[in-house]
N, C-alpha and C positions, 0 to 999 in steps of 0.2 A: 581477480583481474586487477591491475595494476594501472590506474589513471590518474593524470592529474589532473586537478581543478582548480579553479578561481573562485573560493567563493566569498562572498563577504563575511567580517572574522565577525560584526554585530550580529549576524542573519545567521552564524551558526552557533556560537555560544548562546543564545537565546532559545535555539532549538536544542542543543542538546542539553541546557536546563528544563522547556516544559517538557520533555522527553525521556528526564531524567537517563539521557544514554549516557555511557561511562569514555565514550570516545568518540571521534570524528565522525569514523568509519560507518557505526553504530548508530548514530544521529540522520547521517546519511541514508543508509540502506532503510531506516525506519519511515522518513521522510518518502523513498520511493515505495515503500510498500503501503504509506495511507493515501500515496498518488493514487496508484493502481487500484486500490481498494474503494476511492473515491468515485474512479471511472465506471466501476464495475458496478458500484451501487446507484449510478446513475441510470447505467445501462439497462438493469432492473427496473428501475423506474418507469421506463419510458414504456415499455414493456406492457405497463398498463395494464396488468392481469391475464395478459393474452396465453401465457403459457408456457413451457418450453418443452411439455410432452415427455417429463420422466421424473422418478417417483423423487422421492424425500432422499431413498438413500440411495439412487444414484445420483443425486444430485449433488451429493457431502463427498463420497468417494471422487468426483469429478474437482472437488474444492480441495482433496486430501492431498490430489496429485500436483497442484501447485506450487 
């Protein structure tokens, strides 16, 4: 998909060096996947051991499908 952005040209070149991406695009999409990945492991968190009622590897196949 095809979007324009505004982003700061400091805020992305510094991300796609610790990123080591080889392009914008690549910098970007990696940026929203440790968003996401952020949220998710917070999510967990709070979770607090309570549970979520399914095994090991239905848990992985449910990650696979991401």
């Amino acid at each position: 998909m095809r979007t324009t952005l505004d982003i700061d040209a400091k805020l992305l070149k510094e991300a796609m060096a610790r990123s080591q991406a080889r392009t914008k695009t690549e910098a970007v999409e990696r940026g929203l996947q440790e968003l996401i990945g952020a949220s998710r492991r917070h999510r967990l968190s709070l979770a607090g051991g309570k549970g979520y009622g399914m095994t090991l590897q239905a848990f992985l196949r449910s990650r696979a499908d991401e």
